[in-house]
C-alpha positions as MATLAB code, in Angstrom:
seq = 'XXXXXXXXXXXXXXXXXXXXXXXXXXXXXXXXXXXXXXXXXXXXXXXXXXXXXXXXXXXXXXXXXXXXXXXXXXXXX';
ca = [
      28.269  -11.335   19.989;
      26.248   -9.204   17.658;
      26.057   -5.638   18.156;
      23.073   -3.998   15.757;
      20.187   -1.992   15.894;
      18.553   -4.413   13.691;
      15.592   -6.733   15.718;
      17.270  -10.529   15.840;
      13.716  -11.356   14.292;
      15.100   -9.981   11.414;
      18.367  -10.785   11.365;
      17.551  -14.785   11.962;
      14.851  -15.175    9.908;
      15.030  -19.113    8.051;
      14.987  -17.753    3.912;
      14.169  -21.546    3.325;
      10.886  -21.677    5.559;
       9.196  -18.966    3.743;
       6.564  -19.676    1.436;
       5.252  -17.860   -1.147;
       1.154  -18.907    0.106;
       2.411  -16.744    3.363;
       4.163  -13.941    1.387;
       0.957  -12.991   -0.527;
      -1.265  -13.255    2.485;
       0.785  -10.628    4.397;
       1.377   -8.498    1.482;
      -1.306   -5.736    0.337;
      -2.569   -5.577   -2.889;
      -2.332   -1.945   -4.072;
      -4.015   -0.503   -7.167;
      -3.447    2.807   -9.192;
      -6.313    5.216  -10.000;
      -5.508    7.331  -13.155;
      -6.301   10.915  -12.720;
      -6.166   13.472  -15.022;
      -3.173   15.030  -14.393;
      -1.384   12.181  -11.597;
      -2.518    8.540   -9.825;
      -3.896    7.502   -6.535;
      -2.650    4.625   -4.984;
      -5.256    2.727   -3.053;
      -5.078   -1.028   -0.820;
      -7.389   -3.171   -1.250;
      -9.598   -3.727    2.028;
     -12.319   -6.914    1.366;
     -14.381   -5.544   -1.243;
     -13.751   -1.759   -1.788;
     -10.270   -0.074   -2.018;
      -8.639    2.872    0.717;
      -6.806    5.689   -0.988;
      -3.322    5.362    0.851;
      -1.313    8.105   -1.600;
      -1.791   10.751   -4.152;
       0.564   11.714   -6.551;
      -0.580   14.844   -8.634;
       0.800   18.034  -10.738;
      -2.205   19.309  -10.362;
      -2.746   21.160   -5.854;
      -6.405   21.039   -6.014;
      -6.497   17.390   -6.417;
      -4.923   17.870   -2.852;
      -7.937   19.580   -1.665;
     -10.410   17.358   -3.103;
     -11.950   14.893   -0.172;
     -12.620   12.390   -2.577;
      -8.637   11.534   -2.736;
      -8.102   12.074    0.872;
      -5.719    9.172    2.501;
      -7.960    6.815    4.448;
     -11.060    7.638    1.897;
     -12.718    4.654    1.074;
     -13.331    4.090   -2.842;
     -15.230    1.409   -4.936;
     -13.294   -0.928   -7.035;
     -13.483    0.504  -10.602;
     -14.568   -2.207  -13.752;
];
């Protein structure tokens, strides 16, 4: 008898069965935007790139829509 809070799905998961092609299919591919003074951390969503986090010294980066969480960017060169 097991007595956790933990779903069995994750508690009896086969470590041998996974593979590596599903790992990166499951797994979002993040990329960091450099701002002047702190980074935004957007996933990549088919072509273009939505701003999941900002991390900033600087509160009127904040404000600024363009940064919002959810905002949808273009990929940068």
């Amino acid at each position: 008898m097991l007595y956790t809070v933990v779903p069995l799905e994750r508690i009896y998961v086969d470590q041998n069965a996974k593979d590596s092609a599903i790992k990166s299919e499951t797994e979002p591919e993040y990329k960091e935007v450099l701002l002047k003074h702190g980074r935004v951390v957007a996933r990549r969503d088919g072509e273009n790139y939505v701003v999941q986090k900002i991390n900033s010294t600087n509160m009127s980066d904040y404000l600024n829509t363009d940064y919002a969480p959810g905002k949808v960017i273009k990929p940068l060169a």
